[in-house]
C-alpha positions as CSV (number, residue, x, y, z in Angstrom):
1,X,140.8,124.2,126.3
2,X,138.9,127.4,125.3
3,X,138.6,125.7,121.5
4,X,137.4,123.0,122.4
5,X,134.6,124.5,124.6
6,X,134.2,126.7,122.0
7,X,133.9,123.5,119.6
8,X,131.3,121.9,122.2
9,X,128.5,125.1,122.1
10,X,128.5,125.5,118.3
11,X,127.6,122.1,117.7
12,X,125.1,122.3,120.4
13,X,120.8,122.4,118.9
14,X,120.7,125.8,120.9
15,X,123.5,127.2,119.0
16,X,122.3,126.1,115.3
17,X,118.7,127.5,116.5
18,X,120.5,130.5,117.2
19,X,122.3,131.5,114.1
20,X,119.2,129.9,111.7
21,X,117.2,132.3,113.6
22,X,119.4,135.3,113.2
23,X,119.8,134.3,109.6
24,X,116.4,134.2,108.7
25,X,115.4,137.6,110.7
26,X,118.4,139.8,109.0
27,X,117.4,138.4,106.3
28,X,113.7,139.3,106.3
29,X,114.5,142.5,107.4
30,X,116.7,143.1,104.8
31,X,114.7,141.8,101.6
32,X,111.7,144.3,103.5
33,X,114.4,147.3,103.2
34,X,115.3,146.6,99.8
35,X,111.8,146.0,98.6
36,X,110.6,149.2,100.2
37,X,113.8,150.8,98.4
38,X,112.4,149.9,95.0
39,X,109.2,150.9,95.9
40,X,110.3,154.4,96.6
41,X,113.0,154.7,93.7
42,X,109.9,153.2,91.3
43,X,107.3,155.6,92.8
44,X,109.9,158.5,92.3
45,X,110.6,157.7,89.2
46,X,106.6,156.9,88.2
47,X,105.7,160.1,89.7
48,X,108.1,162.4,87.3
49,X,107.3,160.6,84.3
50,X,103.3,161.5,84.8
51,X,104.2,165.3,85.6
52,X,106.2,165.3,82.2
53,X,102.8,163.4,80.4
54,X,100.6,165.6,81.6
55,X,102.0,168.8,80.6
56,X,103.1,167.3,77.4
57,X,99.0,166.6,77.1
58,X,98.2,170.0,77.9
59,X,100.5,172.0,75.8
60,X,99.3,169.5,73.3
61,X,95.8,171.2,73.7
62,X,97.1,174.8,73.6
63,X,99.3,174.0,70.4
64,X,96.1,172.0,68.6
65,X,93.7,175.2,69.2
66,X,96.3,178.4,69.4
67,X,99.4,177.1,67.3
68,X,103.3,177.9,68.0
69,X,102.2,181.0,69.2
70,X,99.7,180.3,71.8
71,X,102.0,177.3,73.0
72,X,105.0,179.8,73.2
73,X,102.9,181.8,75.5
74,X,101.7,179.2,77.6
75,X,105.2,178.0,78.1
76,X,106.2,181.0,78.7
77,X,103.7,181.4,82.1
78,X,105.3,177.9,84.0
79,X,104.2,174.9,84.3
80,X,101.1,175.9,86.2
81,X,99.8,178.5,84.2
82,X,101.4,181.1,86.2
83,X,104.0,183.6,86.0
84,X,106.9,182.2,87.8
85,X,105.7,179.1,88.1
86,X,107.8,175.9,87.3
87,X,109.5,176.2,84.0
88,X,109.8,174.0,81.7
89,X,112.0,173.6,78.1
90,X,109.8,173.2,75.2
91,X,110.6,172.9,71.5
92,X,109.3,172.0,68.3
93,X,110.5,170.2,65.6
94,X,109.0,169.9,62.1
95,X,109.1,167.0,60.0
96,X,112.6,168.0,58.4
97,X,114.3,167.7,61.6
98,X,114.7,171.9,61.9
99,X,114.1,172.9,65.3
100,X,112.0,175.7,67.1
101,X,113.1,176.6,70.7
102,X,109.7,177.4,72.3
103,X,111.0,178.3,75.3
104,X,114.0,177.5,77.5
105,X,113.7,178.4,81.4
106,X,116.4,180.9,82.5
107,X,118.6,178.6,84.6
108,X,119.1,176.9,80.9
109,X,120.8,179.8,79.2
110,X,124.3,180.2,80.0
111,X,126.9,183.2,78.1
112,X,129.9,183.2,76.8
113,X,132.2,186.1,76.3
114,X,134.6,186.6,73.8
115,X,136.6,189.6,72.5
116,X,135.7,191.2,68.7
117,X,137.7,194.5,67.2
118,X,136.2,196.8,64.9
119,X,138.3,199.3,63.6
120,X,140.6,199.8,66.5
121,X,138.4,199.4,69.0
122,X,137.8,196.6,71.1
123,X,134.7,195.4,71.9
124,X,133.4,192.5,74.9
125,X,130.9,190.3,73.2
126,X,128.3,187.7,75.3
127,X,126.8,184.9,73.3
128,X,123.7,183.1,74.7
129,X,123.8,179.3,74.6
130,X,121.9,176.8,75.7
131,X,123.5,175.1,78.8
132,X,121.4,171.7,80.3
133,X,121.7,172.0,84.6
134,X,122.2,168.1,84.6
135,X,124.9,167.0,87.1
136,X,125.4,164.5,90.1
137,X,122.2,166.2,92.3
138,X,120.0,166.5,89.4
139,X,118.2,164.6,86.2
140,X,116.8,165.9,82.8
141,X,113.7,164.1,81.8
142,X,112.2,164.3,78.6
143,X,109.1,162.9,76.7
144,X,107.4,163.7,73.3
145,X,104.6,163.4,71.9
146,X,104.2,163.6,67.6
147,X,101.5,165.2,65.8
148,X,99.2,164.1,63.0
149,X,101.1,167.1,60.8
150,X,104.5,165.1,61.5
151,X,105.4,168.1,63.8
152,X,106.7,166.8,67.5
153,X,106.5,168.2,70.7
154,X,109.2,167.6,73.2
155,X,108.7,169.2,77.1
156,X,112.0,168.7,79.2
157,X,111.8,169.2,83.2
158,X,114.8,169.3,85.9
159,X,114.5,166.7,88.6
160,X,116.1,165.9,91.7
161,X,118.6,162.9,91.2
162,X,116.8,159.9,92.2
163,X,120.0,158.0,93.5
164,X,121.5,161.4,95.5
165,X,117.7,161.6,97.2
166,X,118.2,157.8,98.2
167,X,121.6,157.9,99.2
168,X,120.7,158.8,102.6
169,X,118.5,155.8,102.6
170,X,121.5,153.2,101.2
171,X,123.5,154.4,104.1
172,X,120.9,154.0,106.7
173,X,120.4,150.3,105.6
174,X,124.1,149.6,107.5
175,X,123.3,152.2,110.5
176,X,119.8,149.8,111.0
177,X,121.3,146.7,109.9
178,X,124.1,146.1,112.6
179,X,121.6,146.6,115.5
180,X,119.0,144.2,113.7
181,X,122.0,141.8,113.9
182,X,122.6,141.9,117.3
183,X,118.7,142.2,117.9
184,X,118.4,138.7,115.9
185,X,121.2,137.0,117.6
186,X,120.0,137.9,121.2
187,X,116.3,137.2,120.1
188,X,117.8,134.2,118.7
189,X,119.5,133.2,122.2
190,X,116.1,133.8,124.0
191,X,114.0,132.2,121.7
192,X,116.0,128.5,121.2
193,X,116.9,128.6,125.2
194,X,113.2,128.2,125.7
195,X,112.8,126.4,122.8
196,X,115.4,123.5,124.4
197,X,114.4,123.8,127.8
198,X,112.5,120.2,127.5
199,X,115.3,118.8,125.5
200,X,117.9,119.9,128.4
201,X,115.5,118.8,131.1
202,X,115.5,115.1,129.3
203,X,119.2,115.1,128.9
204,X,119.5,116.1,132.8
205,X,117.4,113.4,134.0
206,X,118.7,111.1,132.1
207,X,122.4,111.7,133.1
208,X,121.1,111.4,136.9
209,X,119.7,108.7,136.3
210,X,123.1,107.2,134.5
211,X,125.4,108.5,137.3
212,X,122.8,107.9,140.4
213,X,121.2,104.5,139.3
214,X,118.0,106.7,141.0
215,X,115.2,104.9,138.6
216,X,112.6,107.6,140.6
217,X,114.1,110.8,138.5
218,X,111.6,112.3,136.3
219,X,111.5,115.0,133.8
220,X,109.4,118.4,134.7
221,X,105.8,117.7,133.6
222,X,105.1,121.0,130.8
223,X,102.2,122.7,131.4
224,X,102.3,123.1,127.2
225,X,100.7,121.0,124.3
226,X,103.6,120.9,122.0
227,X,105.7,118.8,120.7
228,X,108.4,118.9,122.6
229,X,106.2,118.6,125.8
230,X,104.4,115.6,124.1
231,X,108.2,114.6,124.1
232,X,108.5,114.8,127.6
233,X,105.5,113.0,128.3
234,X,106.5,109.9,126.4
235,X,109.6,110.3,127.9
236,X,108.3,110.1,131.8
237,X,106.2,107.8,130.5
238,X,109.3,105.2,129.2
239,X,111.1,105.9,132.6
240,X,108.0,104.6,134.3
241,X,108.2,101.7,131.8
242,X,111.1,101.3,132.3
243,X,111.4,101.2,136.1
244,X,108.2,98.9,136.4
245,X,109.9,96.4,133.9
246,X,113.3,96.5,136.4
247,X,111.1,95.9,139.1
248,X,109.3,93.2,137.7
249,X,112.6,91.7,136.2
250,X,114.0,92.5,140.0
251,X,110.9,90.7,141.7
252,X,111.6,87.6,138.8
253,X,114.8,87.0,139.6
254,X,114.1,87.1,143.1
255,X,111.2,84.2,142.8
256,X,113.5,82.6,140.2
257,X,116.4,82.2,142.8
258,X,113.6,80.9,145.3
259,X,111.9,78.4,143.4
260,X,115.0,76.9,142.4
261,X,116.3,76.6,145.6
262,X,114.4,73.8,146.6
263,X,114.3,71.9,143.5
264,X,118.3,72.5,143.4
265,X,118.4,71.4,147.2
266,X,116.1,68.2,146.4
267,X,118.4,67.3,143.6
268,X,122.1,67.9,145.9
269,X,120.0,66.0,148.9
270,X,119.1,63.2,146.6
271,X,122.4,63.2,144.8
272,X,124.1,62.6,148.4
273,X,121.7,60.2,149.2
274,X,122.8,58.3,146.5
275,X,126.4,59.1,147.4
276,X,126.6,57.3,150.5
277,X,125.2,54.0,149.6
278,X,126.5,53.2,146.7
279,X,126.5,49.3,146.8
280,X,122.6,50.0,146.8
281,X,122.1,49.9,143.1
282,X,117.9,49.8,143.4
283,X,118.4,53.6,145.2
284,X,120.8,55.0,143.4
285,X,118.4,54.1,140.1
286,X,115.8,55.7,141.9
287,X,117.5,58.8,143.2
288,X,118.5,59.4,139.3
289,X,115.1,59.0,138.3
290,X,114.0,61.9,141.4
291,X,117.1,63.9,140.1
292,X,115.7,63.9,136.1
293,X,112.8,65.0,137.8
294,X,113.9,67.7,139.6
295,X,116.3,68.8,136.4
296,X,113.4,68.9,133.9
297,X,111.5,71.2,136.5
298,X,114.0,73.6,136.2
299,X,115.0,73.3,132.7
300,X,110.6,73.3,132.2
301,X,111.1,76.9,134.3
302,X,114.2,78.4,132.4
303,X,112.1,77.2,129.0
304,X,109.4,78.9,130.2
305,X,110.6,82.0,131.2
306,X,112.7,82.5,127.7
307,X,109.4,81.8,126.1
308,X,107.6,84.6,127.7
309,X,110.4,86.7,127.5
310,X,110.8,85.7,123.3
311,X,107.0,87.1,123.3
312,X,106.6,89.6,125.4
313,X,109.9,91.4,123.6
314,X,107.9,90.6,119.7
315,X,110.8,88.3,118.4
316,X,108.9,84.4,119.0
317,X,108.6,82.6,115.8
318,X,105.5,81.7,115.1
319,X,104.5,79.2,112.6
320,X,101.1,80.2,111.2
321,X,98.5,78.0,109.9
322,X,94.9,77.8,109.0
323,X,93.6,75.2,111.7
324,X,90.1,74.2,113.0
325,X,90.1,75.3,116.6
326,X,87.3,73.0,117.7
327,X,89.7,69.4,116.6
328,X,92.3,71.0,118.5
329,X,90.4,71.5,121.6
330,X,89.2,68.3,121.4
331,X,93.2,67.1,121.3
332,X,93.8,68.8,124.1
333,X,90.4,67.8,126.5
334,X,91.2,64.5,125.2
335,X,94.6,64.4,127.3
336,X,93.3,65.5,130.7
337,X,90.4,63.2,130.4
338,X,92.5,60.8,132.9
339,X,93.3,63.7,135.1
340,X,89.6,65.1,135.2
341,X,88.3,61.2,135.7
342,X,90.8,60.8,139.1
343,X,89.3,64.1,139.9
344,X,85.7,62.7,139.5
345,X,85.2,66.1,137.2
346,X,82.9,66.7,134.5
347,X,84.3,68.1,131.3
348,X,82.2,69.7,128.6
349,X,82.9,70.8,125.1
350,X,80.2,73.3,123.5
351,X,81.4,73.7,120.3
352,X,80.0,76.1,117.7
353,X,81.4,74.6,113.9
354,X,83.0,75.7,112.4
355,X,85.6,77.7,114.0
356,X,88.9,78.4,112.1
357,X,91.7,81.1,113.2
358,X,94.9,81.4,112.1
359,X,97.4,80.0,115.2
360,X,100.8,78.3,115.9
361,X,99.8,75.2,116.9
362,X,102.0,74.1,119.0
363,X,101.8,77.3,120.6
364,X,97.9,77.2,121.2
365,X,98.5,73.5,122.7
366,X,100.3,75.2,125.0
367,X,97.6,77.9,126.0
368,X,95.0,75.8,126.2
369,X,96.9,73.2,128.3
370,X,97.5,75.7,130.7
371,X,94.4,77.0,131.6
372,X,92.7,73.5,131.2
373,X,95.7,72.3,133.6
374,X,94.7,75.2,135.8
375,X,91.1,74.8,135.6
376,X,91.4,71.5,137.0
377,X,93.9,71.7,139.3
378,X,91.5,74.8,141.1
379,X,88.4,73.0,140.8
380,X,87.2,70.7,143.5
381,X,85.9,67.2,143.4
382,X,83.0,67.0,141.4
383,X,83.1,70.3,140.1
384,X,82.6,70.9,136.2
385,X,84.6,72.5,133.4
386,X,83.4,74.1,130.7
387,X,85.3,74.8,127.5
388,X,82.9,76.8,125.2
389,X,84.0,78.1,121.0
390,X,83.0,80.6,119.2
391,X,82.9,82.4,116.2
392,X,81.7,86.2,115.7
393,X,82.2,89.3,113.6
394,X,86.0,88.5,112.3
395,X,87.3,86.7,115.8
396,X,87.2,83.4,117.6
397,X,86.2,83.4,120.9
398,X,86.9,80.3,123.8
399,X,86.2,80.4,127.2
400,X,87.5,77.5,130.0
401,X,84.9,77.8,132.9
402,X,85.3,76.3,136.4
403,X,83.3,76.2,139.5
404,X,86.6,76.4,141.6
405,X,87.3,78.4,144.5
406,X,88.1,81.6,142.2
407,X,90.6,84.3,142.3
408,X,90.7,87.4,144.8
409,X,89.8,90.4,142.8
410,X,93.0,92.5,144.0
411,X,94.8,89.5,142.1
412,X,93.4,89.3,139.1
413,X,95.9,91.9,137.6
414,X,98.3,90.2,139.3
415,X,98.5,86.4,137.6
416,X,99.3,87.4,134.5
417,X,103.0,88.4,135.9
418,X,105.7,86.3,135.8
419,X,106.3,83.4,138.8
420,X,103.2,85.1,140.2
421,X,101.3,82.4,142.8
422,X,98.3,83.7,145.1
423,X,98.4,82.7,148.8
424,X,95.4,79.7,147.7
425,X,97.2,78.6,145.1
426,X,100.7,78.2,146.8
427,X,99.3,75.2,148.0
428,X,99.5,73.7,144.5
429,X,102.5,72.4,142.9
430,X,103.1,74.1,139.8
431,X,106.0,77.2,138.1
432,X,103.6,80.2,138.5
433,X,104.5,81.1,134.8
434,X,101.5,79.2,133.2
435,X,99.5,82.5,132.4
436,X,102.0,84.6,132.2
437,X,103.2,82.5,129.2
438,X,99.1,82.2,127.9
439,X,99.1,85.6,128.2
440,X,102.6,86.5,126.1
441,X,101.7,83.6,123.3
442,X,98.4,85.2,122.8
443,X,99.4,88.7,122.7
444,X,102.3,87.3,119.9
445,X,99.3,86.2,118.2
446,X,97.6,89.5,118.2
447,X,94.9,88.5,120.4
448,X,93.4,89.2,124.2
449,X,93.1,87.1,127.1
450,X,91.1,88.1,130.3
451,X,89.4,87.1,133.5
452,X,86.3,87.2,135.4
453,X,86.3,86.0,138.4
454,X,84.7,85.5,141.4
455,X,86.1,83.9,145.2
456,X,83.9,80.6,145.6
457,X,82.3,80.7,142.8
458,X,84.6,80.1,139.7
459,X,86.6,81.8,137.2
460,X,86.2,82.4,133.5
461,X,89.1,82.8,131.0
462,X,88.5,84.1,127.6
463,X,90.6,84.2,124.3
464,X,90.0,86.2,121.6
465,X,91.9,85.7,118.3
466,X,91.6,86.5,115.0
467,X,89.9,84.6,112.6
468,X,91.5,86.0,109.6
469,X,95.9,85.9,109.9
């Protein structure tokens, strides 16, 4: 149990945040500490090689004006040009390879005693030799400089062992290191806890939402500009999608299972009708013909709706083509000729050639149908329609204008949703999925459709599509 709880938080974003974080600080701080240990161990090491070079340059000057004896005694007085002063070893050597000792400090002379008989006496001898002080706490360095006479000058100076001065550093690095550790790894926690604070805040919500079914749940708004609080934004922003679409989809089904009540009732009633009068052959033709009526309503509706929803979701097929919008038109104002004649309506066509756009066809038929079909179904008798064409800076642009009774404007938003009928227009027989299909065909087709309308006075509806596909 404890594994696999154990096995849940390290795969967790908090956790990886975490230990890349820690990772990244202990390792900065260590590549500083190492870098500042060079720098130290390099200065250190700089520093004694330019106190060597510059006494090797000045003993160069007393040995160029005084010779071997003036440099004796200036070795002789320490390194600073006073009596007990920093000694240093000095020492000549000629050409040959012979070898002057100029001066060796008295911490480099070491004695040696041995035992010599003359006669019968014994006597305790001490021998001077010269013994180099280099061990594990200190360093010999050396430089040279040759002469123009082939003679060469070597100065020799004790230092302090570079690595025993740093040792004290080396073990400091693990002292300071473990804390840094342990600073990086709570740091670590802090920083990718507030780091995921939207991320846990979207994965709440969303598993109230899953075990609730509460569509109202939303994620804190950030007071940030982030991206993670961009994040959450969207993220609101999709629920509100989201729960408008269910809504909608909610309200659909609801008008959905209304309007095909009564067709579905006409078509039982009918269907009985026939039923009990069966030696009736002239009404039982005629109650199939009402019942393939009342069938192709509702297989018109459930086209319809799969239609708009194939466009509105991006997946309808469109069959594009290069076609001159003002011939189709003219198809289509050609069909509802009759129906604008019973009407006593005037329909006009002003036409601006030539006007190409790149359409489905078949699809457009179906757009301008509708709101022609609408147009002159809203209009009164003697009214006038008006379909008017376009063509301006890349686009095509139609209108279909009516002098009907017009559309309230707290429904114009409204009648582009689908099975959407206004209280005047309940009146007339029709799906109430006309626009919302214009609207979903044109939008497939990367265009705009709108309305401007007034009660009384009419409505305009204009298309604006591309002239280029």
């Amino acid at each position: 149990m404890f594994s696999k709880a154990l096995r849940g938080v390290t795969r967790t974003i908090s956790f990886r945040l975490n230990v890349w974080y820690a990772l990244v600080f202990t390792a900065s701080a260590a590549a500083l500490y190492v870098f500042i240990y060079l720098l130290l161990s390099t200065a250190m090491e700089r520093t004694d090689r330019e106190i060597i070079g510059a006494q090797l340059k000045e003993l160069e000057a007393v040995y160029r004006t005084g010779g071997l004896r003036a440099l004796q005694v200036r070795a002789e007085s320490g390194g600073d040009g006073r009596k007990g002063g920093k000694s240093y070893f000095v020492r000549l050597i000629n050409p040959a390879g012979q070898v002057y000792t100029v001066f060796v400090p008295p911490d480099w002379v070491g004695y040696e005693k041995s035992e010599q008989k003359i006669g019968t006496t014994l006597f305790q001898i001490e021998r001077p030799y010269l013994r180099i002080p280099k061990d594990e706490e200190r360093d010999l360095t050396l430089g040279s400089v040759t002469f123009r006479d082939g003679y060469s000058l070597q100065v020799g100076r004790i230092t302090n062992n570079r690595q025993m001065l740093l040792e004290p550093f080396r073990k400091a690095f693990f002292l300071v290191m473990t804390p840094v550790l342990g600073l990086a790894l709570v740091g670590g926690a802090i920083f990718s806890h507030r780091v995921t604070r939207p991320i846990r805040q979207i994965v709440a919500t969303a598993k109230s939402i899953v075990e609730t079914g509460k569509l109202d749940a939303r994620v804190p708004t950030p007071t940030t500009s982030d991206e993670l609080a961009e994040l959450t934004r969207l993220f609101n922003h999709m629920l509100d999608k989201n729960q408008a679409l269910i809504r909608g989809m909610r309200d659909s089904l609801d008008n959905v299972a209304h309007d095909l009540r009564t067709p579905l009732t006409r078509l039982r009633g009918i269907a009985e009708l026939a039923l009990q009068r069966p030696e009736d052959r002239e009404k039982s033709q005629e109650a199939l013909a009402d019942c393939m009526e009342e069938s192709e309503r509702v297989l018109t509706m459930l086209r319809t709706l799969l239609d708009v929803a194939e466009a509105e979701a991006g997946v309808m097929r469109l069959n594009l083509e290069r076609w001159d919008m003002c011939s189709l038109l003219e198809e289509v104002s050609t069909l509802y000729d009759y129906v604008a004649e019973e009407k006593r309506l005037t329909l006009k066509l002003e036409l601006q050639r030539p006007l190409f756009a790149t359409i489905d066809a078949n699809r457009m038929r179906q757009v301008f149908g509708n709101l022609l079909d609408n147009a002159i179904k809203y209009t009164p008798e003697g009214g006038t329609v008006i379909i008017r064409g376009k063509s301006e800076s890349g686009s095509v642009t139609i209108q279909f204008r009516d002098n009907g009774m017009g559309i309230p404007f707290e429904e114009q938003d409204k009648i582009w949703d689908r099975l959407y009928r206004g209280d005047k227009s309940r009146s007339q027989r029709g799906l109430g999925l006309g626009l919302s299909l214009v609207k979903a065909i044109v939008q497939a087709h990367r265009g705009e459709v709108k309305v401007a309308s007034l009660p009384g006075e009419g409505s305009v509806f204009t298309l604006q599509l591309r002239s280029q596909g």
